[in-house]
KOLMAR-54111 format. One line per 8 residues: their letters; for each residue x, y, z of N, C-alpha, C. Coordinates in steps of 0.05 Angstrom, whole numbers, plus 5000, padded with zeros to 4 digits. Example, Ala and Ser with C-alpha at 12.3 -4.5 7.8 and 13.67 -1.06 7.14 Angstrom:
KOLMAR-54111
AS	5264:4886:5156:5246:4910:5156:5264:4934:5156 ~ 5257:4955:5142:5273:4979:5143:5258:5001:5157
//
This chain:
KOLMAR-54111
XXXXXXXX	5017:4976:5000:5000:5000:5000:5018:5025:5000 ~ 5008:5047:4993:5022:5073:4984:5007:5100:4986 ~ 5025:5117:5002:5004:5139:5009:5022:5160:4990 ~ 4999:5179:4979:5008:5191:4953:5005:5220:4964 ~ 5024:5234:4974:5027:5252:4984:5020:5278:4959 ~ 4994:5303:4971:4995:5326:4955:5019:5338:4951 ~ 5029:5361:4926:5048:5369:4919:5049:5390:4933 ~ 5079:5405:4950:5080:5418:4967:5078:5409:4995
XXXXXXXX	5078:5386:5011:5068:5384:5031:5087:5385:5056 ~ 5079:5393:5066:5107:5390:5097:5113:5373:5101 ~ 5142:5370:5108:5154:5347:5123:5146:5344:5158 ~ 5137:5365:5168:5126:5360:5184:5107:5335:5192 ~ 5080:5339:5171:5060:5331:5159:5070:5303:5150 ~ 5093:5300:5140:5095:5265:5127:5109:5261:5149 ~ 5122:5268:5168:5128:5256:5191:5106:5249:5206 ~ 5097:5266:5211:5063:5252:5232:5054:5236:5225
XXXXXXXX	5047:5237:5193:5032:5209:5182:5053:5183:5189 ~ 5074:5186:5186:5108:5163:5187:5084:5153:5213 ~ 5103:5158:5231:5094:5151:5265:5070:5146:5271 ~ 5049:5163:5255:5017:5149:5254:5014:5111:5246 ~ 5034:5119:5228:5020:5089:5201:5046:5071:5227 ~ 5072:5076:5239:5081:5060:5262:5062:5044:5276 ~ 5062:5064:5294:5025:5062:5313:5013:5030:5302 ~ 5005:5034:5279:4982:5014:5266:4999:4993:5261
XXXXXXXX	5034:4994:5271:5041:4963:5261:5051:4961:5241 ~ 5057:4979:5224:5058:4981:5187:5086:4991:5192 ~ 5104:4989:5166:5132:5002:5165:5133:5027:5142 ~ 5136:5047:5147:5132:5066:5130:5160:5077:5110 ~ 5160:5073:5093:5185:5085:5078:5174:5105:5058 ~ 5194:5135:5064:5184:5154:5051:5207:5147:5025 ~ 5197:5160:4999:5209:5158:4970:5202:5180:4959 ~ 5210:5203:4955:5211:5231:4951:5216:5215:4908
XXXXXXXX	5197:5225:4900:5205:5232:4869:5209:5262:4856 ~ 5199:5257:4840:5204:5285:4815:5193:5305:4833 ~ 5162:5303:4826:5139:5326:4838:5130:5313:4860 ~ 5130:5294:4869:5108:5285:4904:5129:5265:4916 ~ 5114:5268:4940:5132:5243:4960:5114:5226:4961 ~ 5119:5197:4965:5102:5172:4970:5118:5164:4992 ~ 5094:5159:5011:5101:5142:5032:5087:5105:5035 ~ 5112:5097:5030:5101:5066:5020:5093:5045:5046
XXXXXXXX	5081:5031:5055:5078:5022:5073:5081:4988:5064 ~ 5084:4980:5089:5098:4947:5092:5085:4933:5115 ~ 5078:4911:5108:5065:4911:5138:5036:4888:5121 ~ 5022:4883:5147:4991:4867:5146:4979:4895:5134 ~ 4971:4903:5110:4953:4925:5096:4923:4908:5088 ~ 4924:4885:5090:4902:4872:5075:4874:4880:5087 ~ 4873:4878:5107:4849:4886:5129:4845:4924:5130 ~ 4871:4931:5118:4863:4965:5123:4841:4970:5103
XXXXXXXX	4830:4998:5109:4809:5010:5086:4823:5038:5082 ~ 4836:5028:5052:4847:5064:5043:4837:5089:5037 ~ 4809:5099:5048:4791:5113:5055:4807:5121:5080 ~ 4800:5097:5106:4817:5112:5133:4831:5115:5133 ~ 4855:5108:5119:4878:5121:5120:4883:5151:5105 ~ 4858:5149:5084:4865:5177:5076:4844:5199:5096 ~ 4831:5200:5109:4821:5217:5131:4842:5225:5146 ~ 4864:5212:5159:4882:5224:5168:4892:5247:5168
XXXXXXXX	4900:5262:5144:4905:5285:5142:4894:5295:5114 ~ 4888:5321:5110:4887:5332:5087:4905:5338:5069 ~ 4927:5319:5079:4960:5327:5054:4959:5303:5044 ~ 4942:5285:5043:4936:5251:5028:4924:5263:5002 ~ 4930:5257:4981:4925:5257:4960:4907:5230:4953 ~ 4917:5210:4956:4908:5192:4944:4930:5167:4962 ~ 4905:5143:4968:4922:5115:4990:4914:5095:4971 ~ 4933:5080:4949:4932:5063:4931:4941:5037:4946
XXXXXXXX	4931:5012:4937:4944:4988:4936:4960:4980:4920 ~ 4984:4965:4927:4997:4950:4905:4997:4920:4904 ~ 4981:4913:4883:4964:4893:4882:4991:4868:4874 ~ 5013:4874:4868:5034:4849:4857:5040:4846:4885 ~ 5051:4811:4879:5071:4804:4892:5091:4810:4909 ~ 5108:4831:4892:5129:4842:4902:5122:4868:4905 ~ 5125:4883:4922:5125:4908:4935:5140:4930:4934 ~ 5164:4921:4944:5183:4948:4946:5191:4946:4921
XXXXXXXX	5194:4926:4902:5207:4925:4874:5183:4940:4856 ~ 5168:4944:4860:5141:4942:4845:5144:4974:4836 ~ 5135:4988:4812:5140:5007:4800:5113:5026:4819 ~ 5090:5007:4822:5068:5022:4839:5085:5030:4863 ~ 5101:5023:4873:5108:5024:4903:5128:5058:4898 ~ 5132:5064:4878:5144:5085:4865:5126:5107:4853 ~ 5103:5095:4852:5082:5107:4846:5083:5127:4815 ~ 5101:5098:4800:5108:5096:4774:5129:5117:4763
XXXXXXXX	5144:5123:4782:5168:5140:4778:5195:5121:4783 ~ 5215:5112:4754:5234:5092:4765:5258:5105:4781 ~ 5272:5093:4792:5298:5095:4809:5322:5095:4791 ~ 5350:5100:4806:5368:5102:4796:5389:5090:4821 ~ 5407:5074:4819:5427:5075:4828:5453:5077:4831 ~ 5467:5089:4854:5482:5108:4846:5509:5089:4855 ~ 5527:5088:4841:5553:5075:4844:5584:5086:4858 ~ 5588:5087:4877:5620:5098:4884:5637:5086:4871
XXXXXXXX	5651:5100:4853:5679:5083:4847:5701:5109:4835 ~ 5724:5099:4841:5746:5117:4843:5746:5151:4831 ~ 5725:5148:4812:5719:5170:4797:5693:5183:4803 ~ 5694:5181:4814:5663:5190:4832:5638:5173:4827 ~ 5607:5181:4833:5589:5161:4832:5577:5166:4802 ~ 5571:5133:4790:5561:5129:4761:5539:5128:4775 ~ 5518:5139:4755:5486:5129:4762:5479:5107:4740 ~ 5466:5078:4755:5450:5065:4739:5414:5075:4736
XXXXXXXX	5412:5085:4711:5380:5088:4711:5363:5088:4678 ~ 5344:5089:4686:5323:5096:4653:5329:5127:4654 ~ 5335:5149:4669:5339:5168:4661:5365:5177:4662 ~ 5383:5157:4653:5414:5169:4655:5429:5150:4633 ~ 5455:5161:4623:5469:5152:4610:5477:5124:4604 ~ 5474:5101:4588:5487:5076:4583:5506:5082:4589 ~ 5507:5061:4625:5531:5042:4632:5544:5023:4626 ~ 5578:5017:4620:5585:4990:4605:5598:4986:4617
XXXXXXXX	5593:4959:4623:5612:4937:4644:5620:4926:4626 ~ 5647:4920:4633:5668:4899:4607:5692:4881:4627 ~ 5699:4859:4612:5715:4851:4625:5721:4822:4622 ~ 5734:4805:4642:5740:4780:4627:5721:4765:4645 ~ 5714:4732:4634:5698:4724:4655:5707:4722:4684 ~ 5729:4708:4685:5740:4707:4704:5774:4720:4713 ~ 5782:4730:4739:5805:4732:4736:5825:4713:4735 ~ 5846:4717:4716:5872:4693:4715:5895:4703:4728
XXXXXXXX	5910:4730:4724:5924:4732:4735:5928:4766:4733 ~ 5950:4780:4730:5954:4809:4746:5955:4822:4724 ~ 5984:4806:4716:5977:4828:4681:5955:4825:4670 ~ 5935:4802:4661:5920:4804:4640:5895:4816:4652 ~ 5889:4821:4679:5864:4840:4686:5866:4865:4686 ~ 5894:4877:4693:5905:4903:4701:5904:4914:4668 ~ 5921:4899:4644:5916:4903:4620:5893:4914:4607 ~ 5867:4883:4621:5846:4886:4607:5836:4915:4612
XXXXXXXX	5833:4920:4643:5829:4943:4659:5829:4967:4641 ~ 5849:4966:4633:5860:4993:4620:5845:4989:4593 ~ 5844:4976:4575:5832:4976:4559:5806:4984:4558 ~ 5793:4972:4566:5760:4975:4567:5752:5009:4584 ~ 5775:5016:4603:5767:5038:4608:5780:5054:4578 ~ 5792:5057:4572:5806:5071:4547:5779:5071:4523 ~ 5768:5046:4524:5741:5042:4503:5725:5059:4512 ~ 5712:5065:4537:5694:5076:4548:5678:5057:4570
XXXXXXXX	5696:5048:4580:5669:5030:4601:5670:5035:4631 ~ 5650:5039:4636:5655:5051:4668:5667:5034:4691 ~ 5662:5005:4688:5662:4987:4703:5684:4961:4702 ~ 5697:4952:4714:5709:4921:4706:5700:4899:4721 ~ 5688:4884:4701:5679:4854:4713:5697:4835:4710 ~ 5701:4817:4734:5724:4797:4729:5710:4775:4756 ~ 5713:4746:4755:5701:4736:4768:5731:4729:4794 ~ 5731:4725:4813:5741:4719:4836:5743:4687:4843
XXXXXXXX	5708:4683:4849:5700:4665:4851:5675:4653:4826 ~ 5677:4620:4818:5669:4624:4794:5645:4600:4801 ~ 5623:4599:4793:5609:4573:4795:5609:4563:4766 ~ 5613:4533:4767:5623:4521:4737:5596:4502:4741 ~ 5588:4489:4728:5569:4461:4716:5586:4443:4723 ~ 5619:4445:4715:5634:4421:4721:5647:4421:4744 ~ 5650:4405:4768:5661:4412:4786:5706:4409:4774 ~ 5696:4400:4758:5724:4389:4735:5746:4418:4730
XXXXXXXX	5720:4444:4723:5720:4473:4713:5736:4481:4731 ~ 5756:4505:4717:5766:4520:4740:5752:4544:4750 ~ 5748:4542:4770:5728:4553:4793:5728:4578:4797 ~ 5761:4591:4788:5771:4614:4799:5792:4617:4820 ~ 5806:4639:4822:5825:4632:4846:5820:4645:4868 ~ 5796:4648:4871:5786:4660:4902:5789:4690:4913 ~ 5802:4684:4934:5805:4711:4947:5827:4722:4940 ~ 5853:4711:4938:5878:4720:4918:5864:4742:4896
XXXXXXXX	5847:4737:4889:5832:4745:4863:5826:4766:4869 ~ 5816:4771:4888:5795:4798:4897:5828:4822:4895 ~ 5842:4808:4904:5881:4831:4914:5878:4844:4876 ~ 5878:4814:4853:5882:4827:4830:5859:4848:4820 ~ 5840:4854:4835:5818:4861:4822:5821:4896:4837 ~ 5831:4890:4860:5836:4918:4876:5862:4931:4858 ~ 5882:4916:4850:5896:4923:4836:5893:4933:4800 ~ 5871:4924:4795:5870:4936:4770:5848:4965:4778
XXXXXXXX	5832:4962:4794:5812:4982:4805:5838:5007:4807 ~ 5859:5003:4824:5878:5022:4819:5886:5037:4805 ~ 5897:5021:4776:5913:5026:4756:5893:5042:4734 ~ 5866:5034:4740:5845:5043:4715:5825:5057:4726 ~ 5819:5065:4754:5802:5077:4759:5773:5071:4756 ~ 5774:5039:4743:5746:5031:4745:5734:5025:4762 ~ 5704:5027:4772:5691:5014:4791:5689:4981:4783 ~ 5684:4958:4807:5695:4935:4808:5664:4918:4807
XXXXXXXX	5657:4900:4795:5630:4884:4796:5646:4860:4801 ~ 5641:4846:4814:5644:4816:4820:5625:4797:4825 ~ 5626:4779:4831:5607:4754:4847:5607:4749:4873 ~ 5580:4740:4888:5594:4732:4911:5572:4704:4909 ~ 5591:4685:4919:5569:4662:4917:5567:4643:4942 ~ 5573:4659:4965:5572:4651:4989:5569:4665:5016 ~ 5547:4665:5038:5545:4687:5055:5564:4694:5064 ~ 5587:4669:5070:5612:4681:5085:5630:4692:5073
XXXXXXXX	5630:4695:5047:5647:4713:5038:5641:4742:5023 ~ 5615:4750:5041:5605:4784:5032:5621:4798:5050 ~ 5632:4800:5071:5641:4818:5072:5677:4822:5062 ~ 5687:4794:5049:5708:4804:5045:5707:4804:5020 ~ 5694:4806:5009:5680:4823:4963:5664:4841:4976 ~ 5660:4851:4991:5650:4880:5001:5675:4903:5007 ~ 5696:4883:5010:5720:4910:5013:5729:4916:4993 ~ 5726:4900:4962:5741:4903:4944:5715:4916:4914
XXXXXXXX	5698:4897:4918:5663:4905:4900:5657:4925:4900 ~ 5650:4950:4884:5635:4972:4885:5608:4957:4876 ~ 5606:4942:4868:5577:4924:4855:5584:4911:4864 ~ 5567:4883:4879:5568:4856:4887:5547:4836:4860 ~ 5551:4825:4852:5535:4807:4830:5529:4777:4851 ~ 5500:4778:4843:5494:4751:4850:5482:4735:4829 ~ 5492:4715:4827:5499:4710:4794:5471:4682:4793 ~ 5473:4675:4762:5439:4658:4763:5439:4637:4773
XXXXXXXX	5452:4625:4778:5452:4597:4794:5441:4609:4823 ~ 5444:4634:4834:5441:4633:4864:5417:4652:4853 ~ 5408:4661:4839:5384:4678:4844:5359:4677:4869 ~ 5359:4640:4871:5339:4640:4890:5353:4637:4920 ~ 5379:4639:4921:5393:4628:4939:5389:4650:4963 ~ 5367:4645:4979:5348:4666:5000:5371:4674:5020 ~ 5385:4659:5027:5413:4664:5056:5418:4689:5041 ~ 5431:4678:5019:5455:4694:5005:5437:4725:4995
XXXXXXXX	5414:4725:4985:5403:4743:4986:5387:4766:5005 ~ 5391:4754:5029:5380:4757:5054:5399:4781:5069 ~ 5426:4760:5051:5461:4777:5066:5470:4797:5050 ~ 5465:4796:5028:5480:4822:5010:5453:4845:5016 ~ 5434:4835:5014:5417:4862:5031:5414:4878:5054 ~ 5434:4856:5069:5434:4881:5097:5462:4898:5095 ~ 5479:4893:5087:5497:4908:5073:5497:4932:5051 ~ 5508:4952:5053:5498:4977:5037:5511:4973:5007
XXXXXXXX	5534:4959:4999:5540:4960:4967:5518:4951:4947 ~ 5515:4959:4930:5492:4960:4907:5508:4930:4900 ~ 5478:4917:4883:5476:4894:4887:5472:4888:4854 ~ 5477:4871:4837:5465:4864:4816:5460:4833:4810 ~ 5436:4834:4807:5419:4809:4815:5414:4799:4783 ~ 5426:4777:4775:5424:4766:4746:5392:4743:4756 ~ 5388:4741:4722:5358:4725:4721:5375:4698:4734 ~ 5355:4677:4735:5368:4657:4742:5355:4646:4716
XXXXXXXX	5368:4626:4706:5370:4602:4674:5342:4597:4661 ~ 5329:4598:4684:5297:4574:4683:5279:4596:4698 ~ 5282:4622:4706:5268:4642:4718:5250:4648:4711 ~ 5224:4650:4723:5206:4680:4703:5212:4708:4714 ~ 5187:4717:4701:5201:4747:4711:5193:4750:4745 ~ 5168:4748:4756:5156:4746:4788:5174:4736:4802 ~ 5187:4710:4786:5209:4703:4815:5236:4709:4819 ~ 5246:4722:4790:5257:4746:4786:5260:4772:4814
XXXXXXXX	5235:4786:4797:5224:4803:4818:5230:4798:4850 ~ 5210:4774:4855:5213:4769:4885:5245:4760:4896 ~ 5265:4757:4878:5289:4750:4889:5292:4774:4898 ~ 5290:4794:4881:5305:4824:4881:5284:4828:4907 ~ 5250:4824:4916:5244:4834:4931:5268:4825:4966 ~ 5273:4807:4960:5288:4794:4982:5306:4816:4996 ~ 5322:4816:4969:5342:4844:4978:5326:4868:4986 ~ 5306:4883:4974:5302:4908:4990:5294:4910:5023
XXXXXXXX	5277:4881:5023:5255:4879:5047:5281:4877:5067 ~ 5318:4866:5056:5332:4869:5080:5340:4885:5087 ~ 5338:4916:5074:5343:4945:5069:5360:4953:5055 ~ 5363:4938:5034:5386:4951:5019:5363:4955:4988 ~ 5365:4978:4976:5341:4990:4962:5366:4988:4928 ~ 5387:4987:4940:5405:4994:4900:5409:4968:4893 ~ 5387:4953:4872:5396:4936:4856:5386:4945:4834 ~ 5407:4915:4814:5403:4927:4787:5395:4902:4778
XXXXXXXX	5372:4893:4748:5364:4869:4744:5392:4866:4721 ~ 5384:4844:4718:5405:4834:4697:5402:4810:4682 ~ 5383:4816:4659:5372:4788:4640:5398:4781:4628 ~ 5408:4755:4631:5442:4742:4617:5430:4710:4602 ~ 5403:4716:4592:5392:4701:4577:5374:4666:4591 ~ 5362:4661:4583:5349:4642:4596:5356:4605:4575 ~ 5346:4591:4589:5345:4566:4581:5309:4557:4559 ~ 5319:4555:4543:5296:4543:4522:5301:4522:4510
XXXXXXXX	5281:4509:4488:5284:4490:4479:5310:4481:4452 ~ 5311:4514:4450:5329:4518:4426:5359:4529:4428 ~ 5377:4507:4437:5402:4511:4449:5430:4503:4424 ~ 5415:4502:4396:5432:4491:4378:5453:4516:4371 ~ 5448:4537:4371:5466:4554:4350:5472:4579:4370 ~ 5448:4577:4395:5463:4603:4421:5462:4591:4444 ~ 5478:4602:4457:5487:4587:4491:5458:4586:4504 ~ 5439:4607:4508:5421:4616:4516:5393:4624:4498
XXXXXXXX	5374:4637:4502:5353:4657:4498:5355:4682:4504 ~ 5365:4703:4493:5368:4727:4503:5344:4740:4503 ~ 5331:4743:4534:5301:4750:4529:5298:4783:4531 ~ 5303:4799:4504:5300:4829:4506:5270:4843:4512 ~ 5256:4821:4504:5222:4829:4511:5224:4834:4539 ~ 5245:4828:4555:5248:4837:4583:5246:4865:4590 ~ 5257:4879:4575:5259:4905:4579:5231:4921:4582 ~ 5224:4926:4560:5192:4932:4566:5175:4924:4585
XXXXXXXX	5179:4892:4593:5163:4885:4609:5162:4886:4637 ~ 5195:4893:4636:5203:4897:4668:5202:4932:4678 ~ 5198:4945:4656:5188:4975:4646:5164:4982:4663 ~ 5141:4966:4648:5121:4958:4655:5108:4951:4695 ~ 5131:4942:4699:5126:4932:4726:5140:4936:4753 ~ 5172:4939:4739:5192:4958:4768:5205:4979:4765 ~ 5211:4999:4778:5234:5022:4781:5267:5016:4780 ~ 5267:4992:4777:5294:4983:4789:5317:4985:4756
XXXXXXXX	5334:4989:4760:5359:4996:4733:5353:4964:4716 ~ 5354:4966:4700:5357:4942:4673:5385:4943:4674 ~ 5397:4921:4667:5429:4916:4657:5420:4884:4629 ~ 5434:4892:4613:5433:4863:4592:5457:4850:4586 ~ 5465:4827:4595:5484:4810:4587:5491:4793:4562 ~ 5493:4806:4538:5494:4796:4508:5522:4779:4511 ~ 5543:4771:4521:5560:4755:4522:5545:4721:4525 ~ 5535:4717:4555:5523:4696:4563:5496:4691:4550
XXXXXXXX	5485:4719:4546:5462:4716:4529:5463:4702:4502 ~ 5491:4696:4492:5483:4687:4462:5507:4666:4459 ~ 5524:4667:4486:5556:4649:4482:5566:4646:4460 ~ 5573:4669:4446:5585:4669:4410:5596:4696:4411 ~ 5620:4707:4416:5635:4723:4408:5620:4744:4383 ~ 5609:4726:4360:5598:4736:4333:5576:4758:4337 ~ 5560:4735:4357:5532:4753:4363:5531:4774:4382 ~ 5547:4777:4399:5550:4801:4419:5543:4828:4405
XXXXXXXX	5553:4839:4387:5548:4862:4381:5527:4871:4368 ~ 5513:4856:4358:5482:4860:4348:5456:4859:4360 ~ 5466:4836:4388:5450:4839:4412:5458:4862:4431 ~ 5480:4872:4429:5486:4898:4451:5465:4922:4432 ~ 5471:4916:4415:5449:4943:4400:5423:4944:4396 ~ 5419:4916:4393:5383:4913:4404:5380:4916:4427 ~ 5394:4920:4447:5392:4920:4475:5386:4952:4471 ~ 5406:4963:4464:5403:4988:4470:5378:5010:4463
XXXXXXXX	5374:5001:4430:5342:5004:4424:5317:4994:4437 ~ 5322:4979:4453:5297:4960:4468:5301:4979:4503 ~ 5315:4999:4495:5313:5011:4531:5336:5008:4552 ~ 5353:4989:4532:5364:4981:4566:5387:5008:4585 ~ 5393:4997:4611:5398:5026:4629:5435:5016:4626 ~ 5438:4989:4622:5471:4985:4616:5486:4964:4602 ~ 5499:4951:4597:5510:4940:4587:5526:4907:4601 ~ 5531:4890:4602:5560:4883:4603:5569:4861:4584
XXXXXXXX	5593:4865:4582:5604:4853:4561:5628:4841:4570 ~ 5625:4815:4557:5662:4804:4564:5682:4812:4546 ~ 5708:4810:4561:5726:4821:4541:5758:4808:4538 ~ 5774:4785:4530:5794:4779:4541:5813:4790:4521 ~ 5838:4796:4534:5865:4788:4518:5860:4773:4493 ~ 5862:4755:4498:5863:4724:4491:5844:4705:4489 ~ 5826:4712:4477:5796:4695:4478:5808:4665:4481 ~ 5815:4654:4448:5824:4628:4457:5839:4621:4477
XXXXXXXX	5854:4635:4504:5872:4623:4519:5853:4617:4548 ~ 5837:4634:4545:5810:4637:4562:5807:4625:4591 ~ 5812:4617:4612:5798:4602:4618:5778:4589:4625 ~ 5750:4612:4620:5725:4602:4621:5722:4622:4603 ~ 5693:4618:4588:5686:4629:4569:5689:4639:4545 ~ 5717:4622:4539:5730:4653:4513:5715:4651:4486 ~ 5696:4631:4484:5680:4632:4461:5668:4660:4455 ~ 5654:4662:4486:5633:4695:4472:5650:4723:4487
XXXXXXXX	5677:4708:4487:5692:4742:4494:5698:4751:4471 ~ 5699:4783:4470:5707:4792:4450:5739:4800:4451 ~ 5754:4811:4435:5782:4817:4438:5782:4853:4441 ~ 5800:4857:4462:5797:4893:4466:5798:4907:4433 ~ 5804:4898:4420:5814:4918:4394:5785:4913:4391 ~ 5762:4892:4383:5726:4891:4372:5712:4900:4396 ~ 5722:4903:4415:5710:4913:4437:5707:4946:4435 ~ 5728:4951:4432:5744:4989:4418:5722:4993:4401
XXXXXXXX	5721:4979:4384:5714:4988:4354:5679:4983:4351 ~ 5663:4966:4377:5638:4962:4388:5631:4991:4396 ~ 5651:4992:4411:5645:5027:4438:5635:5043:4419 ~ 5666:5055:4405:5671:5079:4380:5651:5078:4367 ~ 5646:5065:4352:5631:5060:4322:5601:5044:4316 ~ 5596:5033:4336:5567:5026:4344:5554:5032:4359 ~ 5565:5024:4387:5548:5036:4416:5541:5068:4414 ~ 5564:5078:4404:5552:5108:4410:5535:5117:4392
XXXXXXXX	5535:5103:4364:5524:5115:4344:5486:5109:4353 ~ 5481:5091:4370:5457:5078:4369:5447:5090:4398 ~ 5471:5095:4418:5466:5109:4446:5456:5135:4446 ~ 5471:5147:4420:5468:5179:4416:5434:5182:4405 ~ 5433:5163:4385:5410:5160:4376:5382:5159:4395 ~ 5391:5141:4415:5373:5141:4441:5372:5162:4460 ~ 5390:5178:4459:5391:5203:4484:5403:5193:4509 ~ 5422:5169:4495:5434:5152:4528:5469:5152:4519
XXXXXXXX	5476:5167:4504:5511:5162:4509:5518:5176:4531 ~ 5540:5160:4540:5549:5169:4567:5563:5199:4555 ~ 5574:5213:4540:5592:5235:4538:5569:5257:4547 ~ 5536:5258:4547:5524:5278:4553:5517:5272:4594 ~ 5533:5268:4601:5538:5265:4625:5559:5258:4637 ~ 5570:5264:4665:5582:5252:4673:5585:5245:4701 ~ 5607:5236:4712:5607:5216:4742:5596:5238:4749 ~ 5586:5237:4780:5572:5256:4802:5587:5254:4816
X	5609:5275:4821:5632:5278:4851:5619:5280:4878
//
C-alpha cells in the first residue's frame, strides 16, 4: 500500500503520518520523486480500508494498493516513477537508471592473473566503460571447471581498480564471503545459479554495496522480481536486474535465449535499473554486438560485456569474449552511434563527485 502525498506538503505533515502508520504496526518508507513524495507502507495492509487512511490528514492525495507480489520492487510502490542507482567508484558516483546515460561493464569472465586483468582494465576503460567485471569466485556446471582463484583474486581486482580507475562488479556466491568482496566490490553480482539462493540474498541486503541480481537460467520474471524483493525487504534498496539470457528448447546455435522482451516488460512493472548481458546471452563472440544494439534500442539502462586478451587462451568462456581491439571498435563506432541516437551516450553526462 502507498500513500500519495499532495504536491508541496510539509515534512512535518509526512512525519506525523510516518509515526501514525508505526502506531498501526505498518513500516513506513518515505520515497521523495520528481513532483510528490510517496510514503510506501509494509506491513499486514490487507484488512486496512484506504479511505481511513486517507482521513488522516488533508495532505493525502490519494492511498493506493499494490496489488503484485512484490512490493518494494514494484513500479506502483514508486508510484510509477523509476529509480536510479548510484555507484562509488574511484571516479566518483556512476548512476545506473532509465533516466541516465548507458553504463558499460566489460571485462573477462574470470580473473587469471595480474597482468591480464590490470591490461584488460586499462583497455575497456580507454574504450569507454565505466566498470570492470572479472570473476574471483566462479560457479562452473563442472566441478572438473576452473572455479577461479578465490580471494587472491579479489588483491588482483583491487589492483587493477587502481591502475584504471574503474569501479569493480564481482560475484559473491557465498554468505561468508560478503564481507570480504565488500572491501574490494563497488557492485556485488549475485549470479543465476544463486538467484533464488534466499541466505545469500537475505546477506547482500543488509549490507549497503549496490547489488546486481542476474535472472536465474529457468526464471520468470515474478520470481525474478521476488528475488530482488528479498534484497530490498533486507534494506538495501540499489539493485540492478540483469537478464544474461534464459534456458529454452532451442540451444543449437546460442548458449542461451536472450530474452530482450524483458525490457519493456520489466518497464512495465519495476523502478529498478535494467542491465543486459549479450556475452552469456548468446555464448558466440559473433553475436554480441548486434545483441548489445538491440539492447540498446529496446531501453536498456547498461551493458555488460566480456572482454579477454586472449579469447582462445580463456579460461572460462573465451567463446563469447570479444578481443579489446572489437570491443574498441563496438564502443567507437556502434554503441555510441545507436546510444546517441537514444539520448543515452554516456559523453552527455558525467560521474557525480
Amino acid at each position: 500500500m502507498i500513500i500519495v502525498m499532495k504536491v508541496g506538503s510539509p515534512d512535518v505533515e509526512i512525519k506525523r503520518i510516518s509515526e501514525e502508520m508505526q502506531q498501526w504496526g505498518l513500516t513506513p518508507e518515505k520515497i521523495i520523486g520528481k513532483h510528490k513524495v510517496v510514503i510506501g507502507l509494509v506491513g499486514d495492509t490487507a484488512s486496512l480500508d484506504p479511505l481511513q487512511i486517507q482521513e488522516i490528514s488533508p495532505w493525502i492525495e490519494v492511498v493506493l494498493r499494490v496489488e503484485k507480489p512484490f512490493k518494494r520492487t514494484s513500479l506502483e510502490f514508486r508510484h510509477g516513477e523509476s529509480s536510479a542507482v548510484l555507484v562509488s567508484t574511484p571516479n566518483g558516483k556512476v548512476p545506473f537508471g532509465r533516466n541516465h546515460p548507458l553504463v558499460v561493464v566489460a571485462g573477462p569472465c574470470s580473473v587469471e592473473n595480474e597482468e591480464m586483468i590490470v591490461e584488460t582494465a586499462k583497455r575497456v576503460k580507454a574504450a569507454g566503460a565505466k566498470f570492470l567485471r572479472g570473476g574471483a569466485y566462479k560457479p562452473r556446471t563442472s566441478p572438473y571447471s576452473f572455479q577461479g582463484h578465490g580471494e587472491s583474486a579479489l588483491g588482483l581486482l583491487a589492483a587493477a581498480r587502481e591502475a584504471s580507475g574503474l569501479g569493480i562488479i564481482t560475484e559473491v556466491m557465498d554468505t561468508a564471503d560478503v564481507e570480504k568482496i565488500a572491501e574490494v566490490a563497488d557492485v556485488m553480482q549475485v549470479g543465476a545459479r544463486n538467484m533464488q539462493n534466499f541466505a545469500l540474498l537475505k546477506k547482500v541486503g543488509a549490507q549497503d554495496k549496490p547489488v546486481l541480481l542476474k535472472r536465474g537460467m529457468s526464471a520468470t520474471i515474478d520470481e525474478w522480481l521476488m528475488a530482488a524483493e528479498y534484497i530490498l525487504a533486507a534494506g538495501n534498496p540499489n539493485v540492478i536486474l540483469c537478464e544474461r539470457g534464459i534456458r529454452t528448447f532451442d540451444r543449437s546455435y546460442a548458449r542461451n535465449t536472450l530474452d530482450l522482451a524483458v525490457i519493456p516488460v520489466l518497464r512495465s512493472l519495476t523502478h529498478l535499473p535494467i542491465m543486459i548481458d549479450p556475452s552469456h546471452g548468446t555464448g558466440k563472440a559473433e553475436y554480441v554486438p548486434d545483441m548489445a544494439r538491440a539492447a540498446i534500442a529496446a531501453g536498456t539502462d547498461s551493458l555488460m560485456i566480456e572482454v579477454h586478451p586472449n579469447p582462445a587462451k580463456a579460461l572460462s568462456d573465451g567463446p563469447q569474449s570479444l578481443t579489446p581491439e572489437r570491443f574498441d571498435r563496438l564502443m567507437k563506432e556502434e554503441i555510441a552511434v545507436i546510444s546517441q541516437a537514444m539520448g543515452r551516450w554516456q559523453d552527455r553526462d558525467v560521474a557525480v563527485v
